[in-house]
Backbone as numpy.savetxt, mean C-alpha at the origin, in Angstrom:
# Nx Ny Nz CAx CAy CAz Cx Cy Cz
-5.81 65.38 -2.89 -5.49 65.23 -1.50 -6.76 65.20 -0.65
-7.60 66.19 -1.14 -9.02 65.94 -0.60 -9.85 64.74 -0.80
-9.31 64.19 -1.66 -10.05 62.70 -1.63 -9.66 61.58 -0.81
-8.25 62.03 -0.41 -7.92 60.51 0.17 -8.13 61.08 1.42
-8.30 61.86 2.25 -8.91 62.44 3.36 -10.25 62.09 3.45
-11.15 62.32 2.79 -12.36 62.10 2.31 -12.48 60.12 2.86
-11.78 59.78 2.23 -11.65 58.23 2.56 -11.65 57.97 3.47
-10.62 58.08 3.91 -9.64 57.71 5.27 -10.98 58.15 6.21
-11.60 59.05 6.06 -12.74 59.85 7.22 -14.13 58.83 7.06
-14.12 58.77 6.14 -15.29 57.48 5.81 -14.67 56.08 6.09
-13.93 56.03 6.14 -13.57 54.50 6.70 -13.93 53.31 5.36
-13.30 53.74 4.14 -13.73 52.71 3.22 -12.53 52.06 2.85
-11.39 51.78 3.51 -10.25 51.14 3.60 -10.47 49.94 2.93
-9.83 49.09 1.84 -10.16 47.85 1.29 -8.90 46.66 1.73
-8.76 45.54 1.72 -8.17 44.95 2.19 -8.54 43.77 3.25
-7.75 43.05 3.94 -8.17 42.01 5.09 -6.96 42.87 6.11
-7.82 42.75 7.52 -6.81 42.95 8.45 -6.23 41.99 9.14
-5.23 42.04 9.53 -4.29 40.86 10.46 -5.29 39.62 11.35
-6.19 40.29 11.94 -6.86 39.05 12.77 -7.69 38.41 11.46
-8.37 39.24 10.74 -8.97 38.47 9.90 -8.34 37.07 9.29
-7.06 37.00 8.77 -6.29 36.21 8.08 -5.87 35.17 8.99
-5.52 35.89 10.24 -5.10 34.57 11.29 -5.87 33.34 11.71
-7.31 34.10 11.39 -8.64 33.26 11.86 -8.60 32.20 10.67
-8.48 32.78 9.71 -8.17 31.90 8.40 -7.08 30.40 8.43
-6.20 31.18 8.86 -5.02 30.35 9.33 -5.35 28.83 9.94
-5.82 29.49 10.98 -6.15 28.61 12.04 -7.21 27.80 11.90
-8.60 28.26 11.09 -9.36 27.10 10.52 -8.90 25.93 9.49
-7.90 27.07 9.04 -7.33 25.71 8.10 -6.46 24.27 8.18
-5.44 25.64 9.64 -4.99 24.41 10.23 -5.78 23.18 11.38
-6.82 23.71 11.55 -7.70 22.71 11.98 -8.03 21.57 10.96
-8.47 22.33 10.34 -8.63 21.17 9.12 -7.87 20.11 8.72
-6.59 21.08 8.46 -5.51 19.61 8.21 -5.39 18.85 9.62
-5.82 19.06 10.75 -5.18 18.42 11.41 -6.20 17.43 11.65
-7.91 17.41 11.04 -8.59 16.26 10.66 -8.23 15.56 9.63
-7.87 15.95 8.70 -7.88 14.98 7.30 -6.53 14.15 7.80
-5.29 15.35 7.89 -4.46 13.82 7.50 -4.35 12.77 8.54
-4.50 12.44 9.73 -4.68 11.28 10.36 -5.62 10.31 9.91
-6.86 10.73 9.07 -7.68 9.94 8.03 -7.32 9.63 6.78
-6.46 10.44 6.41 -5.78 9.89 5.05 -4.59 9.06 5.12
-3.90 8.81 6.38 -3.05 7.79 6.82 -3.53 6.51 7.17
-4.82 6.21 8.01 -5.48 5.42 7.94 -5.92 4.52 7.02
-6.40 5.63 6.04 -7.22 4.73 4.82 -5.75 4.53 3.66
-4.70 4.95 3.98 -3.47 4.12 2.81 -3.07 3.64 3.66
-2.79 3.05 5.12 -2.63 2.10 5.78 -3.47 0.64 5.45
-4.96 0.92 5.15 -6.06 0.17 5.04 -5.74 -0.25 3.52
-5.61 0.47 2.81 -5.15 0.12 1.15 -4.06 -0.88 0.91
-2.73 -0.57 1.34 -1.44 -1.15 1.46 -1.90 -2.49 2.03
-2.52 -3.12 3.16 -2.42 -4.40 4.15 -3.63 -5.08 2.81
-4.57 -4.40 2.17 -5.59 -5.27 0.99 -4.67 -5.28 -0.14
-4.15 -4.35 -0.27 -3.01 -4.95 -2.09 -1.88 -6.06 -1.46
-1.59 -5.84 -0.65 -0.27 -7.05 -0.37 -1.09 -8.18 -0.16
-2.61 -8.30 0.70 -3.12 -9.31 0.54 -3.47 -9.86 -0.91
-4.19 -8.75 -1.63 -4.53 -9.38 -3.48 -3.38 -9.91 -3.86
-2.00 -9.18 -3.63 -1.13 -9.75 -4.34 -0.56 -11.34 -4.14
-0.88 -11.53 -3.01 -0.48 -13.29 -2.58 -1.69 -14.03 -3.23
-2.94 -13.29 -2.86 -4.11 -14.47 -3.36 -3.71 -14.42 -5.15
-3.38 -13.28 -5.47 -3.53 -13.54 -7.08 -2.18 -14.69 -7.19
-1.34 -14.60 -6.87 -0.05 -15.62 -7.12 -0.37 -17.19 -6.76
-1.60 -17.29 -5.95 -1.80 -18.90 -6.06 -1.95 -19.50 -7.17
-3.39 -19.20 -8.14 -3.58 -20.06 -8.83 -2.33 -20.16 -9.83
-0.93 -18.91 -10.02 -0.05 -19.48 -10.85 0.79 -20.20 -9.98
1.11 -20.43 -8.66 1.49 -21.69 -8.05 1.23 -22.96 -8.07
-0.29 -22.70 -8.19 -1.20 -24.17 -8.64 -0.62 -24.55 -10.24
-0.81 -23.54 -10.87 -0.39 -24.27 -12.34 0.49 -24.90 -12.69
1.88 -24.21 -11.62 3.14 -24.50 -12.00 3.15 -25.89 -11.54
3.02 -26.51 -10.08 2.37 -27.47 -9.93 2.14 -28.54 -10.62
0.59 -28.32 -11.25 0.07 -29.15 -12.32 0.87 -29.45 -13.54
1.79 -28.50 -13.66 2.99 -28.89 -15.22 3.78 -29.66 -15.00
4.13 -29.63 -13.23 5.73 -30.24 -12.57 5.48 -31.35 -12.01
4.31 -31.45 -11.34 4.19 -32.57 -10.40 4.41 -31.85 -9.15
5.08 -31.32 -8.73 5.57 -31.07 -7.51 5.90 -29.26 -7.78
5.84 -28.70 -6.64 6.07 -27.36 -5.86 7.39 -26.75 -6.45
8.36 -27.66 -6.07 9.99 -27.29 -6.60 10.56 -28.66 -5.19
12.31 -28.58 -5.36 12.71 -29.01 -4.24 12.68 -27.70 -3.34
13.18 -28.24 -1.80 12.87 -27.53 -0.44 14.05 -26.08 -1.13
13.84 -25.07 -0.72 14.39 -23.87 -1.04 14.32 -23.09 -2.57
14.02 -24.15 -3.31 13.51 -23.29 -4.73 12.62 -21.93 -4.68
13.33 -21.20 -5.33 12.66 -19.49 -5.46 12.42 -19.81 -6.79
11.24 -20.15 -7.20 10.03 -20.77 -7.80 9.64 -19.34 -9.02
9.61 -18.12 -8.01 9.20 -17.16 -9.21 10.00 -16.64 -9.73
11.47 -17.04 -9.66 12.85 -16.79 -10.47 12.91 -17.57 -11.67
12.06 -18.37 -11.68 12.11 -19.36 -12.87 10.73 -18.28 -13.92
11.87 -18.65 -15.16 11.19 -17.67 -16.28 9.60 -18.56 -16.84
9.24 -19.74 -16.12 8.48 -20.67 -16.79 7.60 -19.81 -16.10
7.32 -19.42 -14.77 6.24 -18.60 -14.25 5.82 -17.67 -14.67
6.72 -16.88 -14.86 6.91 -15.63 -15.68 6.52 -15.39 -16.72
6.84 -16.59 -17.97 6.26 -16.28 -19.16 5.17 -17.07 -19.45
5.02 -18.42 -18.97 3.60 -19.24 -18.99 2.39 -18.72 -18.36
2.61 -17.96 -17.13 1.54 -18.08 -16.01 1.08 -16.69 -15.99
2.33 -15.69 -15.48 1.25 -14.24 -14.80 2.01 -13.69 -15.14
2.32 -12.65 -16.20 3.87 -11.55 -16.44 3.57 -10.58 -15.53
2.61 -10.37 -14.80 2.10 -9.10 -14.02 2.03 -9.50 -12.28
2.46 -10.68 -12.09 2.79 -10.64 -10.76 3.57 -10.08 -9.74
2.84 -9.38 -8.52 3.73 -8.46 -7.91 3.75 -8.69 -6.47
4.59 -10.38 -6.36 5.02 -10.67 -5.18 6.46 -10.66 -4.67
6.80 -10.86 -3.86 8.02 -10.64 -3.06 8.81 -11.85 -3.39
8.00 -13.22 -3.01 9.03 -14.18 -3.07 7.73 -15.72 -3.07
8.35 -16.54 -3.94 7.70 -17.07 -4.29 8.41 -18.73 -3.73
8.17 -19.21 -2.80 9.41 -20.62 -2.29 8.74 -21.92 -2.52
9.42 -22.76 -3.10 8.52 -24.24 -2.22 9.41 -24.59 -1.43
8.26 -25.20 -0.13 9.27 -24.92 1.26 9.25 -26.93 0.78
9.27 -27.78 0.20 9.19 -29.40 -0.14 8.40 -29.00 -1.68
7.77 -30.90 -1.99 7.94 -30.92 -2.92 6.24 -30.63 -3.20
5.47 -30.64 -1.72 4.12 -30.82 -1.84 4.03 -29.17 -0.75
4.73 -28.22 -1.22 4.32 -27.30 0.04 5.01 -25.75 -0.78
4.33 -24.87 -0.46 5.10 -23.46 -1.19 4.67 -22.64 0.48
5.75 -21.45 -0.48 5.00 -20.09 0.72 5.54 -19.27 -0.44
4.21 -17.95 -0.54 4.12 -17.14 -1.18 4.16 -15.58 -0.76
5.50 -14.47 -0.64 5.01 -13.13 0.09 4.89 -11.94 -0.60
4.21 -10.87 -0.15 4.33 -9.65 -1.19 3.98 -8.64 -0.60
4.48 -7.50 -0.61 4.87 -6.17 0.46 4.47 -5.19 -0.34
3.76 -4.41 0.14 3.17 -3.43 -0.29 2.81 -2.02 0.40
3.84 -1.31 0.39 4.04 -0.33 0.86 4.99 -0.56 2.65
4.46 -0.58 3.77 5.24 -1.28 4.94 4.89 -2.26 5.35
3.51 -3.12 4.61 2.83 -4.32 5.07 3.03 -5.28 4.05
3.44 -6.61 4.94 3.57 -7.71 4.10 2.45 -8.69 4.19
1.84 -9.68 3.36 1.56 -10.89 3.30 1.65 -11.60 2.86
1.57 -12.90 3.83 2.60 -14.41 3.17 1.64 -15.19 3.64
1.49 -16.19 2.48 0.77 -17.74 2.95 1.56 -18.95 2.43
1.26 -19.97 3.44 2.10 -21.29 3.10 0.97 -21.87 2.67
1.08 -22.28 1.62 0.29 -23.51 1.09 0.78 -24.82 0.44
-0.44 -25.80 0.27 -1.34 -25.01 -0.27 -2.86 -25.47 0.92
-3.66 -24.54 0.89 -4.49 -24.63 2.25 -4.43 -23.41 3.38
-3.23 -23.14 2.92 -2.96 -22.31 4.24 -3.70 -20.76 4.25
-3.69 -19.97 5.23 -4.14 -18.63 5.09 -3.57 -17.36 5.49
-3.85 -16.38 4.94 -2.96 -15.69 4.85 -2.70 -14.88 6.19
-1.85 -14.44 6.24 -1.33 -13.11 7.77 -0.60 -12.16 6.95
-1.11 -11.20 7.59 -0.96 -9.44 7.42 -0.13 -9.15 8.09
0.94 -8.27 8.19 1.33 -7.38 9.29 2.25 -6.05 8.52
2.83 -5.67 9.20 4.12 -4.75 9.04 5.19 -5.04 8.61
6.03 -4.89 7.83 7.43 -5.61 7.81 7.84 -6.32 8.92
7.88 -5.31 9.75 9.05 -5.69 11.03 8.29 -6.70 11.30
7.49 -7.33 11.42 6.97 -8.84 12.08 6.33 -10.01 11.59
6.50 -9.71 9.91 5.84 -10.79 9.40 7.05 -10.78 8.51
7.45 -12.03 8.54 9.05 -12.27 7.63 8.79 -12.55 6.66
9.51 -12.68 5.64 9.05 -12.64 4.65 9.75 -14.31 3.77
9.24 -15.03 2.71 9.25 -16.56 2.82 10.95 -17.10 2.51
């Protein structure tokens, strides 16, 4: 009993006290409240470049298909529904929709995460946006 008196009188109490921890708290929540508006940014910035790779990579198997056919498809053909793309050209393509809008003309789209991009070709270039405003082919 004389020892913990002994203590208590010396003041060698171990532990964190209440403000200590709060201060803790609160740096940390500072912290998060830098990172994640930067980590939304940069997978915002990620998502609008993969939906773009993904259209540029789908040309040259548009071009090929093309070069086998003569022509694009007729006007409304969904082009990457056909298994000839599929198994001749790119098994790893990861676009949305693949059209020839005639027999000398495609449009190619692919969404990636809430951002889409679509190009009409062939010549044409590409546009970025959000779902909601870039339609998709």
């Amino acid at each position: 009993m004389a020892d913990l008196i002994r203590k208590r009188l010396t003041g060698k109490e171990e532990g964190f006290t209440l403000i200590e921890l709060l201060v803790v708290i609160v740096i940390l929540g500072i912290l998060m409240a830098i990172a994640v508006p930067s980590y939304m940014g940069f997978r915002d910035r990620a998502n609008k470049s993969a939906a773009q790779a993904d259209v540029r990579a789908a040309i040259p198997s548009v071009e090929a298909y093309y070069s086998d056919h003569g022509k694009y498809g007729t006007d409304g053909t969904y082009i990457f529904s056909s298994t000839w793309i599929k198994s001749n050209i790119d098994t790893g393509l990861k676009v949305e929709a693949i059209t020839a809008t005639s027999d000398t003309a495609y449009c190619v789209s692919a969404v990636s995460g809430n951002f889409r991009a679509k190009v009409a070709g062939p010549g044409g270039t590409i546009t970025v946006g959000d779902t909601g405003t870039v339609t998709s082919c």
